[in-house]
C-alpha positions as CSV (number, residue, x, y, z in Angstrom):
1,X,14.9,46.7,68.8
2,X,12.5,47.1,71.4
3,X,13.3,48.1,75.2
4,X,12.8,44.7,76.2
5,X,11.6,41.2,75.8
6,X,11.6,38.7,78.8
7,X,12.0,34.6,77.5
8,X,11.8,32.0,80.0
9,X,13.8,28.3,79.7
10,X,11.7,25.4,80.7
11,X,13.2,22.6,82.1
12,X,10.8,20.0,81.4
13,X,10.4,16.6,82.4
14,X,10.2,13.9,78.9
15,X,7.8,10.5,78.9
16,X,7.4,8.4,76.6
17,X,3.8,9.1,76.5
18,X,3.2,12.0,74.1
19,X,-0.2,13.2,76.0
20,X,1.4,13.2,79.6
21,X,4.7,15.7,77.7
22,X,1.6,17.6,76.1
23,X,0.0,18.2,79.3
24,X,3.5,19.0,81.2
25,X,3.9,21.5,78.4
26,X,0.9,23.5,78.8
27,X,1.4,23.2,82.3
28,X,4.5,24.9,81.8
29,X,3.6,27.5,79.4
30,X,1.1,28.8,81.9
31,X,3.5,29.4,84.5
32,X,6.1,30.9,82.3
33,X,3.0,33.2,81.2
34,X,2.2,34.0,84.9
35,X,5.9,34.8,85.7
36,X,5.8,37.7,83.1
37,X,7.3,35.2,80.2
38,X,6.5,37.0,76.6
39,X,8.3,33.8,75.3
40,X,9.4,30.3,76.8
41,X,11.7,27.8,75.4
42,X,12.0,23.9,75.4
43,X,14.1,20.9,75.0
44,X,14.5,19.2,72.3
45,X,12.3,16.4,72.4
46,X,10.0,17.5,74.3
47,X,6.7,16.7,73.0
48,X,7.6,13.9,70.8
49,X,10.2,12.6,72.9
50,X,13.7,11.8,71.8
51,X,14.9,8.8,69.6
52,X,16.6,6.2,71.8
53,X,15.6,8.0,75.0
54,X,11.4,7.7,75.0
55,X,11.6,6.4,71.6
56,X,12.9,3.0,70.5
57,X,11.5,2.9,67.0
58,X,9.4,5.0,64.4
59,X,7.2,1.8,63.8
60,X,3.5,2.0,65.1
61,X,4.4,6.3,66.3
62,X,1.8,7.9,66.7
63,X,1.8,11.0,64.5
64,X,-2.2,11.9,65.2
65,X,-1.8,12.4,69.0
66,X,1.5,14.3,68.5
67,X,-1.2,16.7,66.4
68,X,-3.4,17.1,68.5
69,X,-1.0,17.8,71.7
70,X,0.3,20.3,69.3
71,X,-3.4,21.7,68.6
72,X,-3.8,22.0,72.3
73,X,-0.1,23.7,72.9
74,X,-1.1,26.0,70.5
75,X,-4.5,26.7,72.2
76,X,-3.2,27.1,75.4
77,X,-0.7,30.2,73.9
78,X,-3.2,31.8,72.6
79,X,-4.6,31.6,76.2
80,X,-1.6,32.6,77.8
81,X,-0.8,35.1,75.9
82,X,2.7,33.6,75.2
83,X,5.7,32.1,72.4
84,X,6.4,28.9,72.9
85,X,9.2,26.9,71.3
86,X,8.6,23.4,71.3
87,X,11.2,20.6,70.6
88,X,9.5,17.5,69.1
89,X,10.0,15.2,65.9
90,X,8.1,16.3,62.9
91,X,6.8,13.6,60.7
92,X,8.4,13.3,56.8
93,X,5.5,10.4,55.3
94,X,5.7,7.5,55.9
95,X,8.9,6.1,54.1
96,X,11.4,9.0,55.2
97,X,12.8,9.6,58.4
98,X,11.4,12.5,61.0
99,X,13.0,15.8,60.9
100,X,14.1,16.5,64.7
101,X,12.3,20.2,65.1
102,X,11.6,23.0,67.0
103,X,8.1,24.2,66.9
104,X,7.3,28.0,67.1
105,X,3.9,28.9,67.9
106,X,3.0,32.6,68.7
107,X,1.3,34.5,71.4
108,X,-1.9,33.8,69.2
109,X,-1.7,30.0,69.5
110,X,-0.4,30.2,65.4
111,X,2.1,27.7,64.3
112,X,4.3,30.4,62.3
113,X,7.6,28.2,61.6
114,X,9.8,25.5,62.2
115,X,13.5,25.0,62.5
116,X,14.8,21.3,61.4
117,X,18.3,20.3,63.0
118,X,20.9,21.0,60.6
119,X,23.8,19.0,62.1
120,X,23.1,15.7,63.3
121,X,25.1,13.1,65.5
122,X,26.5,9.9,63.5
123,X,23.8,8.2,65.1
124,X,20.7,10.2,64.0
125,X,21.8,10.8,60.9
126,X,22.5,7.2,59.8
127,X,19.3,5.8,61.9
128,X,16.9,8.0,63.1
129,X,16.5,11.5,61.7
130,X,15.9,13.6,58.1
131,X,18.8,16.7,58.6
132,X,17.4,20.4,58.0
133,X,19.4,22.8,55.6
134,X,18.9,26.2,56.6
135,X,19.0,28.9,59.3
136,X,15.8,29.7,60.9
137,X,15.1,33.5,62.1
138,X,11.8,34.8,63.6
139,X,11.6,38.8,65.3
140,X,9.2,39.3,67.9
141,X,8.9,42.8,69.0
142,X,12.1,44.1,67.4
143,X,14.0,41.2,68.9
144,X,15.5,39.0,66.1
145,X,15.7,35.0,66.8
146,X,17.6,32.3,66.1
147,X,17.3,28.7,66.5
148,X,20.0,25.3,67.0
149,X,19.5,22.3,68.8
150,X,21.8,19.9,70.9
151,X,24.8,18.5,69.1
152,X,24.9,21.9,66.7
153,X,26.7,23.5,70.1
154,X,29.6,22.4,68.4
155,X,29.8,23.9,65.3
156,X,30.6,27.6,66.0
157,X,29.7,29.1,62.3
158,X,26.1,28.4,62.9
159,X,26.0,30.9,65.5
160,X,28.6,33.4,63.4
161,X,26.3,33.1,60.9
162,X,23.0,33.9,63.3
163,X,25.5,36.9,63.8
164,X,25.4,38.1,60.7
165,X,21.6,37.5,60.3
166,X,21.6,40.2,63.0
167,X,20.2,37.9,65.5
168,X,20.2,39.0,69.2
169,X,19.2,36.1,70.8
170,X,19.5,31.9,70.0
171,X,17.1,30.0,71.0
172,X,18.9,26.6,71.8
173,X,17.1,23.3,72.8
174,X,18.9,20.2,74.2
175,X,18.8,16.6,75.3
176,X,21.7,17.6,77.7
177,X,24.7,20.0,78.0
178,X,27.9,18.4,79.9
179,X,30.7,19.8,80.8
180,X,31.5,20.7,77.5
181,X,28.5,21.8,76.5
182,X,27.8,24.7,79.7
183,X,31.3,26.2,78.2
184,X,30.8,26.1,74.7
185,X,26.9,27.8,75.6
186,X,28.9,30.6,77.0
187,X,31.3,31.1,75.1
188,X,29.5,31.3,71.7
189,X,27.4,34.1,73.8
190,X,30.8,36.3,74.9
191,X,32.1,35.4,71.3
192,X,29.3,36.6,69.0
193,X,27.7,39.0,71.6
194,X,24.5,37.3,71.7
195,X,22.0,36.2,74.6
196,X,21.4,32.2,74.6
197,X,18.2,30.7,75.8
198,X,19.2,27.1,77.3
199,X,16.4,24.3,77.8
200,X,17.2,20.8,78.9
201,X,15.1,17.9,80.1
202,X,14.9,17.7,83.9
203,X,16.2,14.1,83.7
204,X,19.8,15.8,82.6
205,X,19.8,18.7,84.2
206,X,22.5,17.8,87.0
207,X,25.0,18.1,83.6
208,X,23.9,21.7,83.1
209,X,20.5,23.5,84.1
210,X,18.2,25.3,81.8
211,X,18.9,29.2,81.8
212,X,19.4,32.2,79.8
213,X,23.0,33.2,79.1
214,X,23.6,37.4,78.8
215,X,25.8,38.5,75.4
216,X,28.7,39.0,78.1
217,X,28.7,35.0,78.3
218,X,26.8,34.9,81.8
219,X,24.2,33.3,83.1
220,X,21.8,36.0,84.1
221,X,19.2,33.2,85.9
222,X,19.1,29.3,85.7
223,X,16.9,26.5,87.0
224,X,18.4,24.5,90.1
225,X,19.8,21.1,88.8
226,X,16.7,19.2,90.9
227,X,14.0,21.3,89.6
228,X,11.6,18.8,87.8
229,X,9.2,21.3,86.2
230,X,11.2,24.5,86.6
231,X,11.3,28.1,84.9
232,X,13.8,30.2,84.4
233,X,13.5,33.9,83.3
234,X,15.3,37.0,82.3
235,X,14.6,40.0,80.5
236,X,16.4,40.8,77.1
237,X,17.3,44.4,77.6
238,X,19.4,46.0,75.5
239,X,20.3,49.1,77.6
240,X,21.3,47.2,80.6
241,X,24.6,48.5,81.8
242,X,26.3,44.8,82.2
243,X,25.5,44.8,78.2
244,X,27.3,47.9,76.9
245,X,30.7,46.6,76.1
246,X,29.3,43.5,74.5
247,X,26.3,45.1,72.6
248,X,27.9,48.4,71.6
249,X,31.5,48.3,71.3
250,X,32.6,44.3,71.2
251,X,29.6,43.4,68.6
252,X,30.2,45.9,66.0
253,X,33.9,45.9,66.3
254,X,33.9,41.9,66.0
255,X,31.6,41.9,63.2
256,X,34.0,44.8,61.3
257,X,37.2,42.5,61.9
258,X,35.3,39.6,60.3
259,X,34.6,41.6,57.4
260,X,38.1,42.5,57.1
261,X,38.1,46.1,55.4
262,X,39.5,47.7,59.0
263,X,42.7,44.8,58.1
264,X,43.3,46.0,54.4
265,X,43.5,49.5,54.3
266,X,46.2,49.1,57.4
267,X,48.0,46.4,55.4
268,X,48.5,48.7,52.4
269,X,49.6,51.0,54.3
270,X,52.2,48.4,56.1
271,X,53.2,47.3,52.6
272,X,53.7,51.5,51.8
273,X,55.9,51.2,55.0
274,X,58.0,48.2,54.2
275,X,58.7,50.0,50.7
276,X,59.8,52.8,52.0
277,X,62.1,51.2,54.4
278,X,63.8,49.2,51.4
279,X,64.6,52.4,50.2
């Protein structure tokens, strides 16, 4: 792992015109590049807009412009110097249903890979979206990745399993937290030992900010709920004092439990015990 790596959570403001989120985007990117951002996150959604928010139907959407916003995103990363993880829909042909995605374009404007929501809500996944099927990992810099969207905050083996992918930080895009959703962020951080980027539109922000979450389960900076176009920034370093329990003793010893091995050999010798005590 390297020293450090500094990711930035956008909280964005979604319209439903694809060139106007586009613009925002790159707008956003630049700042996040000028704050000292090697990476910056955002919500799901945020380019394509989300189904039965900015989009009412698939019929007559225009797939072309949502290229060529994504064209110019790219470009403007290779610019800036800077990741970008971009929520949007990404199209299937034309007689399947979107996957709802996360873009990751690198520091050299290069779309490199995509993560497709595995779990989807009762509603996408009957009307409105194609679901994904597999984890998603990307390192930058010695930092290793992960990626879940929205709904997937409550299914606590996805981020167990970005655990044992040896992930050390989740990338996670959403259409809002809630109450529920600000404690569950935090507590798969404290649980699995992992930081958590956070990005949410600016429209549902006063639910739950965009921020980034420390693998003690804290949030180490976050956007202010009014904050329409807002940035927030901390640097993933995994020497920092606040992070030794969690990185070095909690994170090791977890993933040993879960294994089991440290269990068995102390439950032969408890079954040794209990013979000799029949005895």
């Amino acid at each position: 792992m390297a020293e450090t790596f500094t990711i930035a959570a956008a909280q964005s403001t979604i319209t439903p015109d694809i060139a106007e989120n586009g613009r925002h985007i790159r707008m956003l990117i630049d700042q996040a590049a000028q704050a000292g951002a090697d990476l910056v996150l955002f919500p799901e959604g945020a380019l394509s807009g989300y189904a039965k928010s900015q989009i009412r139907t698939w019929s007559g959407f225009d797939w072309p412009l949502l290229r060529r916003e994504l064209d110019l995103i790219c470009a403007q990363c290779a610019e800036s110097g800077i990741y970008a993880v971009i929520g949007s829909a990404h199209p299937l042909g034309e007689t399947n249903r979107p996957h709802n995605s996360l873009y990751i374009i690198s520091d050299k404007g290069v779309l490199e890979t995509r993560y497709d929501k595995r779990r989807l809500s009762h509603t996408e996944v009957t009307g409105w979206y194609t679901p994904g099927f597999e984890p998603v990992t990307f390192e930058i810099a010695g930092f290793r990745f992960g990626l879940a969207v929205c709904i997937e905050m409550q299914f606590p083996e996805l981020f167990m399993e970005y655990e044992a992918l040896g992930v050390d930080c989740v990338l996670f895009s959403s259409y809002g937290l809630g109450l529920a959703g600000n404690v569950l962020i935090q507590a798969h951080a404290t649980s699995n030992c992992l930081w958590f980027g956070v990005s949410v539109p600016a429209t549902e922000a006063a639910a739950g900010a965009s921020g980034i979450v420390g693998p003690d389960g804290q949030w180490i900076d976050r956007c202010r709920p009014e904050d329409k176009a807002g940035i927030a920034a901390a640097r993933l370093d995994a020497s920092d004092e606040r992070f030794t329990i969690a990185l070095e003793k909690a994170r090791p010893w977890r993933r040993a439990a879960r294994e089991g091995d440290i269990y068995e050999e102390r439950r032969v010798a408890s079954s040794r015990s209990a013979d000799r005590r029949r005895f």
